[in-house]
C-alpha angles and dihedrals in degrees: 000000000000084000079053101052091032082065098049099052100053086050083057092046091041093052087043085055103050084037086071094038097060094045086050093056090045085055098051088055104042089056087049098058096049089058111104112261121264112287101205080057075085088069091072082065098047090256126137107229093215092057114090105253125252130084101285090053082053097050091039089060088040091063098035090063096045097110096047093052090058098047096043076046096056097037090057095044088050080053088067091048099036114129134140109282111193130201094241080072096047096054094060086066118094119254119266118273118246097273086165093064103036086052103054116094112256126160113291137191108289085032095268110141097195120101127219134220112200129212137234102197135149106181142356132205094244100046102031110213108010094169140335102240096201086169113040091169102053080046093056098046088057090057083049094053103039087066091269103166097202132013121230118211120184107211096181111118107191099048115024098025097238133152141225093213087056091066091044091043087051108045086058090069111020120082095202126093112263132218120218094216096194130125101268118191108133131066088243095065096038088059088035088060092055096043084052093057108244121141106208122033125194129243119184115205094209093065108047128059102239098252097057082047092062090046090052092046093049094053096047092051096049083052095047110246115139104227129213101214109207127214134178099186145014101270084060094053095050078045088043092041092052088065092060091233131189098210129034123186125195120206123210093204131071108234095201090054103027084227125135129230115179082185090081096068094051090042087046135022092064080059099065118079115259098238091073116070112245123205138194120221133192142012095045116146116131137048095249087067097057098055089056097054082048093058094052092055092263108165106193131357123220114225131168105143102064094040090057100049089043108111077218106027087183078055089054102051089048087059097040083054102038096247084129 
């Protein structure tokens, strides 16, 4: 009888016991699904978790990113390309072609002092197709012909459509030195660009660290290539000075934001010592435009978009150099 009711009792105990269980689990969920869902689950979708939600916080992080993008793009495309370059190979190139000089204003005709380097490009980030360019070299030779005093070739595939074999296709024909525009940030590029035959290569100070710029620097420079250095503010031209460079562009427009501010060239190009050639990039499209930069010591300007979308890009450049 007493085995009977000792029994009984620790059933009862035992079903108390899985009864709380039970309601302690249905707590805990209950806590757990009210939490507000994982935030970095916004990275499946390309969002930044820290940002605030909604589409102009998307296309806030989106801009903001822009310049990455092109740099991780154009590393991974180099990947694909990536072999040992020696310097056996390097040494059969010609040697680079006097950027420097062609670059520093002089008297033209029409009395403008200021040079010109002309784009081939095909497409921007900001603007999308700009033209189809079936023909870079024609093109080219335009440029050449219409008193250009550098060609520009973007080499960037993803982004603005261009295209490595139009540099090589062009520098068969053209006389003028030649700038590889890409989104250099590795050794290999750097060595690629001279193999390739182009005579002045682009850094751009906002997408290195400033250790991994110098390197690059360094390295352009032993194998002979001149460099346009490219700044968007002042702390990149104290980071840009400190490499005792020979050309400095400065860019109107913020890579990292595609947006255009003419105010850059006023706030820095006076800044920079007249014994380095300064040139203004993007946004130039009028004569106007032209005068001003002038006025500020500019020494050649950098264009690719107008000259594309012209129905006569030679014409163009006349009207861009007062030649008109």
């Amino acid at each position: 009888m007493i085995a009977n009711l000792l029994l009984l009792s620790l059933a009862i105990l035992i079903i108390f016991y899985l009864l709380r269980i039970s309601g302690n689990r249905n707590k805990v969920s209950d806590r757990y699904s009210k939490r507000p869902n994982n935030p970095w689950s916004a990275l499946s979708a390309g969002q930044d978790p820290t940002e605030q939600s909604g589409t102009e916080a998307n296309k806030k992080n989106t801009s903001e990113n822009v310049l990455a993008e092109l740099v991780l793009g154009a590393i991974t495309d180099a990947k694909t390309r990536e072999r040992t370059i020696t310097d056996q190979e390097l040494a059969k190139i010609a040697p680079a072609k006097d950027a420097i000089s062609a670059l520093r204003k002089s008297m033209n005709a029409g009395g403008s002092t200021i040079k010109i380097i002309a784009e081939v490009k095909r497409s921007s980030p900001s603007k999308g197709a700009l033209a189809e360019i079936s023909n870079p070299v024609a093109l080219a030779q335009q440029y050449q012909n219409a008193g250009a005093n550098v060609i520009s070739v973007l080499t960037e595939a993803r982004r603005f459509n261009g295209q490595i074999k139009d540099l090589v296709e062009i520098r068969k024909v053209v006389d003028l030195p030649i700038l590889r525009k890409d989104f250099i940030a590795t050794e290999f590029q750097v060595r690629e660009t001279k193999l390739l035959g182009a005579d002045l290569m682009l850094l751009i100070v906002a997408a290195l660290d400033f250790r991994k710029l110098q390197d690059l620097y360094q390295l352009a420079t032993e194998i002979g290539l001149h460099v346009l250095i490219e700044v968007h503010n002042e702390a990149e031209l104290d980071a840009a000075m400190r490499l005792n460079p020979k050309i400095i562009g400065v860019n109107a427009r913020n890579l990292k934001t595609l947006t255009v501010d003419e105010s850059n060239f006023q706030s820095l190009i006076p800044l920079i010592p007249t014994e380095i050639v300064r040139v203004a990039e993007s946004g130039i499209n009028n004569r106007d435009q032209v005068k001003r930069l002038e006025q500020l010591g500019t020494d050649a300007i950098l264009v690719g978009e107008s000259l594309v979308k012209a129905g006569n890009p030679a014409q163009k450049i006349f009207e861009l150099l007062g030649r008109i």
